[in-house]
C-alpha positions in Angstrom: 73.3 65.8 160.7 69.7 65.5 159.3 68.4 61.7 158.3 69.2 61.2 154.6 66.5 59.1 153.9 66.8 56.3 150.8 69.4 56.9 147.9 71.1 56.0 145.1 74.3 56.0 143.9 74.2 59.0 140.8 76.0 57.6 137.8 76.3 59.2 134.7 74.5 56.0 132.8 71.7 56.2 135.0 71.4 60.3 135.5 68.4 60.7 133.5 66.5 57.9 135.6 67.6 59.0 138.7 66.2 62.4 138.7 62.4 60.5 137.4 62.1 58.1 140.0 60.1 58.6 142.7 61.4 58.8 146.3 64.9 59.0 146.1 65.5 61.2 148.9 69.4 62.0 148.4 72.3 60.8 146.2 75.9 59.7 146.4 78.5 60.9 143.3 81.8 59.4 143.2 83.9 62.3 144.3 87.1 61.6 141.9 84.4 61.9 138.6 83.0 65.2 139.5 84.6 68.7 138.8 83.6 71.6 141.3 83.6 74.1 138.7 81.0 72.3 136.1 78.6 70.1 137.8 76.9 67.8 135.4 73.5 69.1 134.8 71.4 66.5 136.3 73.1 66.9 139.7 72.2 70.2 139.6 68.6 69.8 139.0 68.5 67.5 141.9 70.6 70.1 144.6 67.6 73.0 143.2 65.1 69.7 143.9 66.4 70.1 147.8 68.0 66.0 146.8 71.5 65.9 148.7 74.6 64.8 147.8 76.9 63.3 149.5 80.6 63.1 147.8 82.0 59.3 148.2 86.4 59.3 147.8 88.1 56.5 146.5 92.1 57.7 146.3 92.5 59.4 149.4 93.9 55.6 151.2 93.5 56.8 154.7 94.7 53.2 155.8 97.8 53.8 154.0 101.2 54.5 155.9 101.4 57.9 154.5 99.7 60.8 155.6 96.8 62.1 153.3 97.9 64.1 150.6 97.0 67.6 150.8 96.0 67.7 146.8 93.9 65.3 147.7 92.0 66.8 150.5 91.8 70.2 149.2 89.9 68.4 145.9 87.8 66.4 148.1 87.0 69.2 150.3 86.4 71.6 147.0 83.4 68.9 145.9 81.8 69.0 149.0 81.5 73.0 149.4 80.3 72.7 145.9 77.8 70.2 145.9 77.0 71.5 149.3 77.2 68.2 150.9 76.1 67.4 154.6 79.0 65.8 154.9 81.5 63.3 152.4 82.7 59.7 153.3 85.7 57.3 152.2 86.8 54.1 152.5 88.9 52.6 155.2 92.0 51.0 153.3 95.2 51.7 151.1 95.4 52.4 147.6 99.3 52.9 147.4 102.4 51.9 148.6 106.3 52.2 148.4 108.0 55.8 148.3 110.5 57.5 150.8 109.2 56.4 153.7 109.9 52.5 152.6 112.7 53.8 150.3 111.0 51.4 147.4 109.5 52.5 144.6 105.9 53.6 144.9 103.1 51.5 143.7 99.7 52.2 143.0 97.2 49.4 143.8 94.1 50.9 141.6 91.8 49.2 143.9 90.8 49.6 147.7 92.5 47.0 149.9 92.6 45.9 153.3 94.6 47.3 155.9 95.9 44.6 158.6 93.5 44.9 161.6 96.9 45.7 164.5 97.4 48.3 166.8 100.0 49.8 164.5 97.3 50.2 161.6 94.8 51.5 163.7 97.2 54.3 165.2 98.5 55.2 161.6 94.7 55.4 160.1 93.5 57.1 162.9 96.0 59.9 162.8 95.2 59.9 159.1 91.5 60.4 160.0 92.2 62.7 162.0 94.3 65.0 159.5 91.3 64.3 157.1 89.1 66.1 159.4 90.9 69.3 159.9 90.9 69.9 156.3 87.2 69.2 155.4 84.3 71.6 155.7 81.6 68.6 156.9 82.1 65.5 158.7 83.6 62.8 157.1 82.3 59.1 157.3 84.4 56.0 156.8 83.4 53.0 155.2 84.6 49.1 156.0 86.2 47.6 152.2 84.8 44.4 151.1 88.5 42.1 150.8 89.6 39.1 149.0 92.3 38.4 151.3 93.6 38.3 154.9 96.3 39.7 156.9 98.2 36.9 159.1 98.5 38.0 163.0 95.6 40.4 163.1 95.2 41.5 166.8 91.8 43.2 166.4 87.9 42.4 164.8 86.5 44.4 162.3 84.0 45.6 164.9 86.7 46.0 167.6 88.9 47.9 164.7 86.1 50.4 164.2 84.6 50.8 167.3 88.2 51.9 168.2 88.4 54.0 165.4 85.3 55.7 165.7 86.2 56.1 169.9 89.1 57.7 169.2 88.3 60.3 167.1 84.9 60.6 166.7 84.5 59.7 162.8 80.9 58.5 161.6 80.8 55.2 159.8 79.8 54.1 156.8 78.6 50.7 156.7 78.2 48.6 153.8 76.0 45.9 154.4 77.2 44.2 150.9 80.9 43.7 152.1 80.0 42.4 156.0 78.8 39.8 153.9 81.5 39.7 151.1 83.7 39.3 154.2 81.6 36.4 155.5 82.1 34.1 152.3 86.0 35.1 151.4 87.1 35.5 155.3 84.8 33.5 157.5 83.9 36.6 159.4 80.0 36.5 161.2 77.8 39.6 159.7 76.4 39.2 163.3 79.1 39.4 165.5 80.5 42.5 163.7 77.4 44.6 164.1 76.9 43.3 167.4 80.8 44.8 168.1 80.2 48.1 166.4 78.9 51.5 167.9 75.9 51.7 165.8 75.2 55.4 167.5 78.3 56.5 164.8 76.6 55.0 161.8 76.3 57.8 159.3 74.4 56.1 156.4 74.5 52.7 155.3 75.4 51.3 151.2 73.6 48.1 149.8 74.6 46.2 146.7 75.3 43.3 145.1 77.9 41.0 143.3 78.5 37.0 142.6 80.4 34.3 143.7 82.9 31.8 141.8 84.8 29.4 142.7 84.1 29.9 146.6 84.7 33.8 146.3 82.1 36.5 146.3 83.3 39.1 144.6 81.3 43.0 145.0 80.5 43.8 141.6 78.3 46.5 142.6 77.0 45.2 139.2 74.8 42.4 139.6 71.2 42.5 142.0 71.1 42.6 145.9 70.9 39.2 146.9 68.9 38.1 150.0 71.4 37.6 152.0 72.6 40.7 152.1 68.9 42.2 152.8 69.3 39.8 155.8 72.4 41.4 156.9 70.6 44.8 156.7 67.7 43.9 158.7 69.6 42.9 161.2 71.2 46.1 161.7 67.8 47.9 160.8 66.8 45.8 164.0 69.0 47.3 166.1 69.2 51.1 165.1 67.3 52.9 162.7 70.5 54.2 160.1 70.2 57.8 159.3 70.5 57.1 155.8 70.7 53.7 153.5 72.0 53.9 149.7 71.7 51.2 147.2 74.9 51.0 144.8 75.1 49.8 141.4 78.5 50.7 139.1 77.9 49.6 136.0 75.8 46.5 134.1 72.9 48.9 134.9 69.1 47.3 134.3 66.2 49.0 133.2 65.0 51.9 135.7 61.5 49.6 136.9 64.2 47.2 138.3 66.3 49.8 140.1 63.1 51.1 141.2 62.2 47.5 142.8 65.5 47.6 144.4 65.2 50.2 146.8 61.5 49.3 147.4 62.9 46.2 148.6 65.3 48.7 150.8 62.6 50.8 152.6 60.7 47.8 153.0 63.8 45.6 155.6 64.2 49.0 156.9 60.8 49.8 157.5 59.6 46.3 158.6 62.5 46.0 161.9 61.9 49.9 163.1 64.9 50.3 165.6 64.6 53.1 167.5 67.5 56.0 166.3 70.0 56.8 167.8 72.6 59.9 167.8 74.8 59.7 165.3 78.6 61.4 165.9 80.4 61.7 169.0 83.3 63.1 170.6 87.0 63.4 169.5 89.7 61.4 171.7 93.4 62.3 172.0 95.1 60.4 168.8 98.9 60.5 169.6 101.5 60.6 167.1 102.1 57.0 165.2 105.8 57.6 165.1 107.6 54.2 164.0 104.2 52.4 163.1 103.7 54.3 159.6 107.3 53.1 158.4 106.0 49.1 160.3 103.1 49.7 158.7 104.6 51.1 155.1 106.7 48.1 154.6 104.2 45.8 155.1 101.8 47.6 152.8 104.8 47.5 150.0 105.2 44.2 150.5 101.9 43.1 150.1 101.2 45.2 147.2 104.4 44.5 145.1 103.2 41.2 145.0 100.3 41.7 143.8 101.0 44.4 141.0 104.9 43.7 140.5 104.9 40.0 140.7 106.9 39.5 143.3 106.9 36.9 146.2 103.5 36.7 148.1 104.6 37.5 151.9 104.9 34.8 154.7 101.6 34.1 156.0 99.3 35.0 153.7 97.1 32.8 152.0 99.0 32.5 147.9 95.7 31.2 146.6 93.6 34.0 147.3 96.6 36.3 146.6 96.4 35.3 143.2 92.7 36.0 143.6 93.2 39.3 144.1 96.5 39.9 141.8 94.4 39.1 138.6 90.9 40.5 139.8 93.0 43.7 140.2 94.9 43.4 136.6 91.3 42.9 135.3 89.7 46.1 136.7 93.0 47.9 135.5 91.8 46.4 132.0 88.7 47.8 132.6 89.5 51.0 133.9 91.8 51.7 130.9 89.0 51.0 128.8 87.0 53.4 129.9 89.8 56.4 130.5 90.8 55.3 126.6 88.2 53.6 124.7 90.1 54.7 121.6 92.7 51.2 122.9 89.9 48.4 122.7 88.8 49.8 119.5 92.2 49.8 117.9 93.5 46.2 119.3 89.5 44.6 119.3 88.9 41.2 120.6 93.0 41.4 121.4 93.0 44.2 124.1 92.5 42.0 127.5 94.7 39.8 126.6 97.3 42.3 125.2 96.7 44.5 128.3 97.0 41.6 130.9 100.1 40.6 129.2 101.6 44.4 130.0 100.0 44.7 133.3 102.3 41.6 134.8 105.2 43.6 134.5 104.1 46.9 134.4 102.8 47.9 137.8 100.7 51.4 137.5 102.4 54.1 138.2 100.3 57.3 138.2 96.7 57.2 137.8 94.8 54.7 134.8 95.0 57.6 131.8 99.1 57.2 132.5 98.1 54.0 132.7 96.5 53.9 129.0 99.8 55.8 128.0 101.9 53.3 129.1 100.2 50.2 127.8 100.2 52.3 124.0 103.9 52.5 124.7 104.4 48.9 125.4 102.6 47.8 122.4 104.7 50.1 120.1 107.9 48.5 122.1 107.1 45.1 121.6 104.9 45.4 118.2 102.5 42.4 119.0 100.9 40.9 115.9 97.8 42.4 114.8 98.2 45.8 116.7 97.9 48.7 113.8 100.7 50.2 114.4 100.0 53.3 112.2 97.1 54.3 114.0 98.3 53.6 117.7 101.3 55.7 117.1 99.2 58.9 116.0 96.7 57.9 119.0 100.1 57.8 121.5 101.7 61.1 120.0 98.4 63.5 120.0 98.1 61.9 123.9 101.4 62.1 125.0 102.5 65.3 125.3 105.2 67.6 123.5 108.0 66.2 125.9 107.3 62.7 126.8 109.5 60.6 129.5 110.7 57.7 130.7 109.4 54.5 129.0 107.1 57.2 126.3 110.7 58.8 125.3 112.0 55.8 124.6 109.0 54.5 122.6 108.6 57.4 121.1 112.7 57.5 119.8 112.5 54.2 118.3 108.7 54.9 116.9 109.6 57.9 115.3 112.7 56.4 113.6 111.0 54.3 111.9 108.9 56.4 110.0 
Protein backbone atom coordinates (compact mmCIF):
# COMPACT_ATOMS: atom_id res chain seq x y z
CA UNK A 1 0.00 0.00 0.00
CA UNK A 2 1.23 3.51 -0.98
CA UNK A 3 1.91 6.22 2.08
CA UNK A 4 -1.30 8.23 2.55
CA UNK A 5 0.21 11.17 3.61
CA UNK A 6 -1.89 13.84 6.05
CA UNK A 7 -5.83 13.75 6.11
CA UNK A 8 -8.92 14.61 7.23
CA UNK A 9 -11.85 13.26 8.16
CA UNK A 10 -14.53 14.38 5.08
CA UNK A 11 -17.78 15.55 6.67
CA UNK A 12 -20.48 16.89 5.05
CA UNK A 13 -20.34 20.33 7.36
CA UNK A 14 -16.89 20.81 6.35
CA UNK A 15 -16.94 19.47 2.44
CA UNK A 16 -16.55 22.69 0.94
CA UNK A 17 -13.38 23.50 3.15
CA UNK A 18 -11.89 20.36 2.77
CA UNK A 19 -11.51 20.39 -0.95
CA UNK A 20 -9.80 24.44 -0.43
CA UNK A 21 -7.24 23.58 1.95
CA UNK A 22 -3.97 23.10 1.04
CA UNK A 23 -2.18 19.81 1.59
CA UNK A 24 -4.57 17.46 2.51
CA UNK A 25 -3.21 14.56 0.90
CA UNK A 26 -6.16 11.91 1.33
CA UNK A 27 -9.54 11.75 3.22
CA UNK A 28 -11.60 9.36 5.38
CA UNK A 29 -15.65 9.24 4.90
CA UNK A 30 -17.66 7.40 7.34
CA UNK A 31 -18.69 4.42 5.34
CA UNK A 32 -22.41 3.94 6.83
CA UNK A 33 -23.16 7.87 5.38
CA UNK A 34 -22.08 7.29 1.95
CA UNK A 35 -24.21 5.66 -0.88
CA UNK A 36 -22.17 3.81 -3.79
CA UNK A 37 -24.46 4.83 -6.33
CA UNK A 38 -24.49 8.84 -5.72
CA UNK A 39 -21.30 10.01 -4.21
CA UNK A 40 -21.71 13.44 -2.83
CA UNK A 41 -20.14 15.79 -5.21
CA UNK A 42 -17.27 17.07 -3.31
CA UNK A 43 -15.88 13.52 -2.82
CA UNK A 44 -15.85 13.32 -6.22
CA UNK A 45 -13.90 16.32 -7.04
CA UNK A 46 -11.36 15.13 -4.68
CA UNK A 47 -11.07 11.20 -6.24
CA UNK A 48 -10.63 13.35 -10.04
CA UNK A 49 -8.03 15.58 -7.67
CA UNK A 50 -6.02 11.99 -7.34
CA UNK A 51 -7.12 12.76 -3.05
CA UNK A 52 -7.94 9.10 -1.69
CA UNK A 53 -10.41 7.84 0.28
CA UNK A 54 -10.43 5.59 2.59
CA UNK A 55 -14.02 4.19 3.84
CA UNK A 56 -14.06 4.10 7.87
CA UNK A 57 -17.20 1.27 9.27
CA UNK A 58 -18.84 1.73 12.38
CA UNK A 59 -21.67 -1.23 12.53
CA UNK A 60 -19.91 -4.09 11.27
CA UNK A 61 -18.86 -5.10 15.44
CA UNK A 62 -16.17 -7.46 14.48
CA UNK A 63 -15.50 -7.95 18.39
CA UNK A 64 -18.99 -9.12 18.62
CA UNK A 65 -19.81 -12.91 19.25
CA UNK A 66 -21.59 -13.17 16.02
CA UNK A 67 -20.09 -13.58 12.82
CA UNK A 68 -20.13 -10.42 10.50
CA UNK A 69 -23.20 -9.99 8.71
CA UNK A 70 -22.95 -10.57 5.14
CA UNK A 71 -25.33 -7.27 4.35
CA UNK A 72 -22.98 -5.72 6.06
CA UNK A 73 -19.90 -6.67 4.23
CA UNK A 74 -21.25 -6.63 0.86
CA UNK A 75 -22.25 -2.67 1.68
CA UNK A 76 -18.91 -1.99 3.09
CA UNK A 77 -17.11 -3.72 0.34
CA UNK A 78 -19.66 -1.82 -2.37
CA UNK A 79 -18.16 1.72 -0.89
CA UNK A 80 -14.81 0.79 -1.26
CA UNK A 81 -14.91 -0.48 -5.08
CA UNK A 82 -16.72 2.85 -5.48
CA UNK A 83 -14.73 5.26 -3.96
CA UNK A 84 -11.86 3.24 -5.12
CA UNK A 85 -10.26 3.03 -1.78
CA UNK A 86 -6.64 1.60 -1.11
CA UNK A 87 -8.06 -0.10 1.38
CA UNK A 88 -11.12 0.47 4.31
CA UNK A 89 -10.72 0.14 8.18
CA UNK A 90 -13.12 -0.59 11.29
CA UNK A 91 -13.10 -0.60 14.74
CA UNK A 92 -12.22 -3.34 17.03
CA UNK A 93 -15.33 -3.79 19.33
CA UNK A 94 -19.20 -4.79 19.53
CA UNK A 95 -22.07 -2.87 18.66
CA UNK A 96 -24.82 -5.58 19.42
CA UNK A 97 -25.70 -8.22 21.44
CA UNK A 98 -28.42 -10.91 22.44
CA UNK A 99 -30.15 -13.11 19.57
CA UNK A 100 -30.13 -16.93 18.95
CA UNK A 101 -26.90 -17.59 19.84
CA UNK A 102 -27.65 -16.21 23.62
CA UNK A 103 -31.35 -17.06 23.16
CA UNK A 104 -32.10 -13.29 24.59
CA UNK A 105 -33.33 -10.71 22.87
CA UNK A 106 -30.99 -8.73 20.72
CA UNK A 107 -29.79 -5.37 21.71
CA UNK A 108 -28.21 -2.74 19.87
CA UNK A 109 -25.68 -0.73 21.73
CA UNK A 110 -25.45 2.47 19.18
CA UNK A 111 -22.01 3.07 20.24
CA UNK A 112 -18.61 1.10 19.86
CA UNK A 113 -17.64 -0.79 23.01
CA UNK A 114 -14.99 -2.72 24.38
CA UNK A 115 -14.51 -6.22 23.92
CA UNK A 116 -12.95 -8.04 27.06
CA UNK A 117 -9.17 -8.41 26.31
CA UNK A 118 -9.27 -12.93 26.88
CA UNK A 119 -8.26 -15.61 24.82
CA UNK A 120 -11.88 -16.35 24.05
CA UNK A 121 -12.43 -12.67 22.58
CA UNK A 122 -9.44 -12.68 20.63
CA UNK A 123 -10.30 -16.18 18.97
CA UNK A 124 -13.93 -15.03 18.24
CA UNK A 125 -12.67 -11.47 16.68
CA UNK A 126 -9.99 -12.90 14.92
CA UNK A 127 -12.16 -15.41 13.06
CA UNK A 128 -14.39 -12.46 12.45
CA UNK A 129 -11.45 -10.58 10.90
CA UNK A 130 -10.76 -13.06 9.17
CA UNK A 131 -14.35 -13.60 7.40
CA UNK A 132 -14.06 -9.69 6.93
CA UNK A 133 -11.22 -10.21 4.74
CA UNK A 134 -12.47 -12.77 2.35
CA UNK A 135 -15.28 -10.58 1.47
CA UNK A 136 -13.50 -7.16 0.86
CA UNK A 137 -11.78 -6.07 -2.31
CA UNK A 138 -8.63 -4.11 -0.29
CA UNK A 139 -7.16 -4.72 3.00
CA UNK A 140 -8.89 -3.90 5.88
CA UNK A 141 -7.38 -2.06 8.93
CA UNK A 142 -8.61 -2.22 12.51
CA UNK A 143 -8.75 0.32 14.86
CA UNK A 144 -8.32 0.12 19.00
CA UNK A 145 -11.97 1.98 20.67
CA UNK A 146 -11.38 4.64 23.11
CA UNK A 147 -13.70 2.93 26.48
CA UNK A 148 -15.22 4.22 29.42
CA UNK A 149 -15.14 1.06 31.17
CA UNK A 150 -13.23 -2.19 31.99
CA UNK A 151 -13.72 -5.80 31.67
CA UNK A 152 -12.86 -7.71 35.13
CA UNK A 153 -10.31 -10.79 34.50
CA UNK A 154 -8.67 -9.56 31.36
CA UNK A 155 -5.86 -12.04 30.52
CA UNK A 156 -4.20 -9.88 27.77
CA UNK A 157 -2.79 -5.94 27.19
CA UNK A 158 -4.08 -3.93 24.62
CA UNK A 159 -0.70 -4.23 22.87
CA UNK A 160 -0.45 -8.00 23.57
CA UNK A 161 -4.35 -8.19 22.31
CA UNK A 162 -3.28 -6.68 19.00
CA UNK A 163 -0.05 -7.73 18.36
CA UNK A 164 -1.84 -11.17 18.56
CA UNK A 165 -4.41 -10.03 16.44
CA UNK A 166 -2.44 -8.58 13.84
CA UNK A 167 0.01 -12.15 14.08
CA UNK A 168 -2.58 -14.10 13.45
CA UNK A 169 -4.02 -13.02 10.62
CA UNK A 170 -2.22 -10.45 9.19
CA UNK A 171 -4.74 -7.31 9.55
CA UNK A 172 -3.14 -3.70 9.39
CA UNK A 173 -3.89 -1.52 12.35
CA UNK A 174 -5.36 1.53 12.84
CA UNK A 175 -4.18 3.42 15.63
CA UNK A 176 -5.81 6.19 17.29
CA UNK A 177 -3.51 8.12 19.20
CA UNK A 178 -6.62 10.07 20.85
CA UNK A 179 -8.02 6.85 22.62
CA UNK A 180 -4.36 5.35 23.84
CA UNK A 181 -4.78 8.33 25.71
CA UNK A 182 -8.56 8.35 26.50
CA UNK A 183 -7.60 4.84 27.82
CA UNK A 184 -4.86 6.31 29.96
CA UNK A 185 -7.19 8.74 32.00
CA UNK A 186 -10.55 6.33 32.29
CA UNK A 187 -8.39 2.92 32.58
CA UNK A 188 -4.88 3.65 33.95
CA UNK A 189 -3.38 2.09 30.85
CA UNK A 190 0.49 3.64 29.91
CA UNK A 191 0.23 5.27 26.13
CA UNK A 192 3.96 3.95 26.34
CA UNK A 193 3.86 0.66 27.24
CA UNK A 194 1.15 -0.04 24.59
CA UNK A 195 3.05 1.18 21.63
CA UNK A 196 6.07 -0.20 22.94
CA UNK A 197 3.91 -3.87 22.85
CA UNK A 198 2.51 -3.27 19.41
CA UNK A 199 3.92 -4.35 15.89
CA UNK A 200 4.29 -0.98 14.58
CA UNK A 201 5.41 -2.69 11.06
CA UNK A 202 1.26 -3.44 10.76
CA UNK A 203 0.28 0.16 11.33
CA UNK A 204 -1.77 1.18 8.38
CA UNK A 205 -2.56 4.93 9.14
CA UNK A 206 -2.88 6.63 12.33
CA UNK A 207 -6.29 9.05 13.61
CA UNK A 208 -5.73 12.22 15.93
CA UNK A 209 -8.47 14.05 17.81
CA UNK A 210 -9.68 15.45 20.55
CA UNK A 211 -12.30 15.49 23.49
CA UNK A 212 -12.61 16.78 27.33
CA UNK A 213 -12.60 15.48 30.60
CA UNK A 214 -15.29 15.76 33.60
CA UNK A 215 -15.41 14.56 36.57
CA UNK A 216 -12.19 12.32 36.21
CA UNK A 217 -13.34 10.93 32.69
CA UNK A 218 -12.09 11.92 29.28
CA UNK A 219 -14.54 11.44 27.04
CA UNK A 220 -13.56 11.49 22.79
CA UNK A 221 -15.72 13.97 21.50
CA UNK A 222 -13.91 14.11 18.33
CA UNK A 223 -15.45 17.53 18.82
CA UNK A 224 -13.30 19.65 20.83
CA UNK A 225 -9.25 20.57 19.77
CA UNK A 226 -6.21 18.09 19.97
CA UNK A 227 -4.87 18.61 23.16
CA UNK A 228 -1.08 18.23 23.87
CA UNK A 229 -1.09 15.39 25.25
CA UNK A 230 -2.30 13.54 22.75
CA UNK A 231 0.43 15.21 20.17
CA UNK A 232 2.76 13.70 22.82
CA UNK A 233 1.34 10.34 22.40
CA UNK A 234 1.88 10.73 18.62
CA UNK A 235 5.36 11.75 18.75
CA UNK A 236 6.20 9.01 20.48
CA UNK A 237 5.03 6.58 18.02
CA UNK A 238 6.29 9.05 15.20
CA UNK A 239 9.64 8.25 17.09
CA UNK A 240 9.57 4.97 16.54
CA UNK A 241 8.11 4.34 12.97
CA UNK A 242 7.23 6.70 10.45
CA UNK A 243 3.01 5.81 10.02
CA UNK A 244 2.15 5.48 6.47
CA UNK A 245 -0.57 7.72 6.91
CA UNK A 246 -1.92 10.14 9.99
CA UNK A 247 -5.67 11.64 9.93
CA UNK A 248 -6.95 14.32 12.16
CA UNK A 249 -10.78 13.68 13.16
CA UNK A 250 -13.33 16.10 14.07
CA UNK A 251 -17.34 15.02 14.09
CA UNK A 252 -19.08 17.75 14.74
CA UNK A 253 -18.75 21.42 16.75
CA UNK A 254 -16.61 22.22 13.68
CA UNK A 255 -14.33 25.68 13.87
CA UNK A 256 -13.62 27.85 11.27
CA UNK A 257 -11.37 26.30 8.37
CA UNK A 258 -7.93 28.58 9.54
CA UNK A 259 -8.23 26.56 12.76
CA UNK A 260 -8.61 23.15 11.11
CA UNK A 261 -5.88 24.20 8.98
CA UNK A 262 -3.59 24.88 12.25
CA UNK A 263 -4.54 21.54 13.28
CA UNK A 264 -2.98 19.37 10.99
CA UNK A 265 0.00 21.83 10.73
CA UNK A 266 0.53 20.95 14.14
CA UNK A 267 0.25 17.13 12.79
CA UNK A 268 3.01 17.19 10.02
CA UNK A 269 4.99 19.07 12.32
CA UNK A 270 5.24 15.91 15.61
CA UNK A 271 5.48 13.75 12.64
CA UNK A 272 8.03 15.55 10.85
CA UNK A 273 10.13 16.72 13.88
CA UNK A 274 10.81 12.60 15.36
CA UNK A 275 11.42 11.07 11.58
CA UNK A 276 11.37 7.18 12.39
CA UNK A 277 12.54 5.38 9.80
CA UNK A 278 9.36 3.31 7.84
CA UNK A 279 8.84 0.34 8.09
CA UNK A 280 6.64 -2.40 5.92
CA UNK A 281 3.32 -2.24 6.66
CA UNK A 282 1.17 -5.76 6.35
CA UNK A 283 2.26 -9.16 6.85
CA UNK A 284 1.41 -12.65 6.65
CA UNK A 285 -1.88 -14.59 7.45
CA UNK A 286 -1.62 -17.31 10.37
CA UNK A 287 -3.92 -20.33 10.79
CA UNK A 288 -7.17 -18.83 12.80
CA UNK A 289 -8.99 -22.03 13.94
CA UNK A 290 -12.53 -22.27 14.52
CA UNK A 291 -13.82 -20.43 17.93
CA UNK A 292 -16.33 -23.05 18.56
CA UNK A 293 -17.84 -22.66 22.24
CA UNK A 294 -16.05 -19.06 22.81
CA UNK A 295 -18.61 -17.03 20.58
CA UNK A 296 -21.72 -18.41 22.75
CA UNK A 297 -18.84 -17.52 26.25
CA UNK A 298 -18.29 -14.65 24.60
CA UNK A 299 -22.11 -13.75 23.47
CA UNK A 300 -23.35 -14.02 26.91
CA UNK A 301 -21.07 -11.96 28.37
CA UNK A 302 -21.50 -9.27 25.73
CA UNK A 303 -25.56 -9.53 26.47
CA UNK A 304 -24.90 -9.18 29.84
CA UNK A 305 -22.92 -6.23 29.77
CA UNK A 306 -24.99 -4.43 27.32
CA UNK A 307 -28.56 -5.13 28.84
CA UNK A 308 -27.30 -3.28 31.51
CA UNK A 309 -26.42 -0.55 30.05
CA UNK A 310 -29.43 -0.04 27.46
CA UNK A 311 -32.18 -2.20 29.31
CA UNK A 312 -31.47 -1.27 32.83
CA UNK A 313 -30.74 -4.26 34.15
CA UNK A 314 -28.10 -5.37 36.89
CA UNK A 315 -24.48 -4.21 36.13
CA UNK A 316 -22.48 -7.71 36.03
CA UNK A 317 -20.18 -8.89 38.89
CA UNK A 318 -16.98 -7.25 38.67
CA UNK A 319 -17.32 -4.40 36.85
CA UNK A 320 -16.85 -1.16 38.12
CA UNK A 321 -21.06 0.35 38.63
CA UNK A 322 -19.79 3.90 38.68
CA UNK A 323 -18.28 4.07 35.43
CA UNK A 324 -21.18 1.72 34.13
CA UNK A 325 -23.40 4.43 34.78
CA UNK A 326 -20.87 6.47 32.93
CA UNK A 327 -21.25 4.88 30.02
CA UNK A 328 -25.22 3.87 30.32
CA UNK A 329 -26.11 7.67 30.10
CA UNK A 330 -23.27 8.91 27.82
CA UNK A 331 -24.79 6.21 25.47
CA UNK A 332 -28.68 7.36 26.05
CA UNK A 333 -27.29 10.86 25.28
CA UNK A 334 -25.67 10.11 21.87
CA UNK A 335 -28.87 8.09 21.13
CA UNK A 336 -30.51 11.63 21.90
CA UNK A 337 -28.35 13.04 19.59
CA UNK A 338 -28.33 10.59 16.92
CA UNK A 339 -32.19 10.83 16.77
CA UNK A 340 -31.88 14.36 16.31
CA UNK A 341 -30.11 14.26 13.51
CA UNK A 342 -31.89 11.08 11.68
CA UNK A 343 -35.29 13.21 12.72
CA UNK A 344 -34.79 16.77 13.29
CA UNK A 345 -38.57 17.21 12.61
CA UNK A 346 -38.70 15.51 16.85
CA UNK A 347 -36.62 18.48 18.52
CA UNK A 348 -38.60 20.91 16.65
CA UNK A 349 -41.94 19.65 17.59
CA UNK A 350 -41.16 18.88 21.55
CA UNK A 351 -38.34 22.08 21.73
CA UNK A 352 -36.47 22.61 24.88
CA UNK A 353 -38.51 19.18 26.09
CA UNK A 354 -36.93 16.66 23.67
CA UNK A 355 -33.76 15.39 25.82
CA UNK A 356 -35.48 15.14 28.57
CA UNK A 357 -38.56 13.43 26.99
CA UNK A 358 -36.19 11.26 24.90
CA UNK A 359 -33.98 10.18 27.94
CA UNK A 360 -37.09 9.41 29.74
CA UNK A 361 -38.00 6.76 26.74
CA UNK A 362 -34.59 5.57 26.24
CA UNK A 363 -34.44 3.94 29.95
CA UNK A 364 -36.85 1.50 28.98
CA UNK A 365 -36.72 1.29 25.53
CA UNK A 366 -33.47 -0.25 24.46
CA UNK A 367 -32.87 0.42 20.46
CA UNK A 368 -33.83 -2.05 18.55
CA UNK A 369 -33.05 -1.53 14.86
CA UNK A 370 -30.98 1.27 13.77
CA UNK A 371 -31.65 5.30 15.24
CA UNK A 372 -34.46 6.24 12.29
CA UNK A 373 -36.50 3.09 14.04
CA UNK A 374 -35.24 4.56 16.80
CA UNK A 375 -36.99 8.16 16.00
CA UNK A 376 -40.11 5.87 15.28
CA UNK A 377 -40.32 4.48 18.41
CA UNK A 378 -39.66 7.43 20.58
CA UNK A 379 -42.89 9.25 18.30
CA UNK A 380 -44.76 6.17 19.41
CA UNK A 381 -44.03 6.43 22.98
CA UNK A 382 -44.93 9.97 23.19
CA UNK A 383 -48.30 9.38 21.47
CA UNK A 384 -48.64 6.31 24.19
CA UNK A 385 -48.00 8.16 27.14
CA UNK A 386 -49.24 11.84 25.82
CA UNK A 387 -46.57 13.86 27.93
CA UNK A 388 -47.71 17.45 28.61
CA UNK A 389 -46.72 19.86 26.16
CA UNK A 390 -46.09 17.39 23.19
CA UNK A 391 -48.52 18.59 20.11
CA UNK A 392 -50.12 15.82 19.64
CA UNK A 393 -51.71 16.89 16.35
CA UNK A 394 -48.72 17.35 14.57
CA UNK A 395 -46.59 14.39 15.96
CA UNK A 396 -49.24 12.07 14.91
CA UNK A 397 -49.21 13.28 11.14
CA UNK A 398 -45.19 13.36 11.49
CA UNK A 399 -45.50 9.41 12.90
CA UNK A 400 -48.18 8.27 10.17
CA UNK A 401 -46.43 9.87 6.88
CA UNK A 402 -43.04 7.97 8.62
CA UNK A 403 -44.33 4.88 9.60
CA UNK A 404 -45.29 2.98 6.95
CA UNK A 405 -48.77 1.64 5.42
CA UNK A 406 -48.49 -1.50 7.89
CA UNK A 407 -46.89 -0.51 11.05
CA UNK A 408 -45.97 -3.20 13.98
CA UNK A 409 -45.38 -4.05 17.17
CA UNK A 410 -45.35 -0.99 19.66
CA UNK A 411 -46.30 1.58 16.11
CA UNK A 412 -49.57 -0.79 15.70
CA UNK A 413 -50.52 -0.31 18.88
CA UNK A 414 -49.89 3.38 18.98
CA UNK A 415 -51.19 3.84 15.94
CA UNK A 416 -54.87 1.79 17.06
CA UNK A 417 -55.33 3.95 19.97
CA UNK A 418 -54.07 7.27 17.97
CA UNK A 419 -56.29 6.80 15.29
CA UNK A 420 -59.35 6.18 17.62
CA UNK A 421 -59.20 9.16 18.89
CA UNK A 422 -59.57 11.14 16.08
Amino acid sequence: MDRLGTGIGWRPEIAEAVERMPGVDWVEVVAENVCPGHLPASLRRLRERGVAVVPHGVSLGLGGAEPPDEGRLTALAERAAALGAPLVTEHIAFVRAGGPLTASPPLEAGHLLPVPRTRDALDVLCANVRIAQEALPVPLAVENIAALFSWPGEELTEGQFLYELAERTGVRLLVDVANLHTNHVNRGEDPAEALAELPLEAIAYVHVAGGFERDGVWHDSHAHPVPDAVLGILADLASRVAPPGVLLERDENFPEPAELARELDAIREVVGACGAAAGSVGGGRGEVADPGDARQRVGVAQAAVLSSLVAGTPVPEGFDRARMGVQARALASKRADVVAKAAPELPALLGAGYREAFLEYARDSPMRGGYRRDALDFAAFLLEHRRPGVPRRELREWWLDRAGPAPRGRLARAAGRVLARR
